[in-house]
C-alpha positions, 0 to 999 in steps of 0.5 A: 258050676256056672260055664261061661261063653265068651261069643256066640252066633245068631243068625236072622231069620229073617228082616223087617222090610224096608218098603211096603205098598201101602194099598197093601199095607197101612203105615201102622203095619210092618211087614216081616219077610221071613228067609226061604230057608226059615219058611217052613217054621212059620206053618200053623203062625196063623193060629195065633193073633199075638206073637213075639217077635225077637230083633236086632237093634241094628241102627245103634252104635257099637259104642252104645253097648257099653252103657249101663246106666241111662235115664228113662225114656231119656228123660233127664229129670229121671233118675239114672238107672240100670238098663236091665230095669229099663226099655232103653234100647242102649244095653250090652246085646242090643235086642229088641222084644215086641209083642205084636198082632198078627194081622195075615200071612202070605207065604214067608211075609207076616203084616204085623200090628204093634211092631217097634223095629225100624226096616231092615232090622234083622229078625233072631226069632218069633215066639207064640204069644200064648 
């Protein structure tokens, strides 16, 4: 028996920052700041050199949802192609997955390496990458 929900709330833990000091940090680097309510679920991160991070696509348009068939990596001379078989970021639930380096950690800050998410892209979930 298959049960349907029709909504649901996700909440982020946390955002990609907007701003870094780039003594700090250098421009293939982002910073994730993790929410003080969500801190503690980071202790024991830094035993870990990969992660995957979950994010919401936040800068697309709500009417992008409705598109199921893209071209890949938008290339029109592709052909059309259903996005669940894609990396199009253009699907129903626009969420995004990186499989990043964990370069450190300073309290509820991660400096992450191979992150795709643009600033202020709320953060759902971090997953060990092993």
């Amino acid at each position: 028996m298959q049960s349907q929900i029709h909504e649901f709330v996700v909440r982020p833990i946390g955002y990609v920052l907007d701003e870094k000091d780039p003594a700090e940090a250098p421009p293939e680097v982002k910073v994730v700041e993790i929410l003080p309510g969500f801190a503690r679920g980071l202790e024991g991160i830094e035993q870990f050199s990969s992660l995957w991070i979950l994010y919401w696509l936040h800068q697309l348009p709500e009417e992008t949802r409705s598109v199921l068939m893209v071209h890949p990596q938008g290339d029109r001379s592709q052909q059309l192609r259903g996005v669940f078989s894609t990396h199009s970021p253009l699907r129903p639930n626009p969420i995004g997955l990186s499989r990043v380096r964990l370069l450190k950690r300073e309290g509820n800050l991660l400096y992450l390496a191979n992150l795709d998410a643009h600033p202020g892209s709320p953060i759902l979930d971090i997953k060990s990458g092993q």
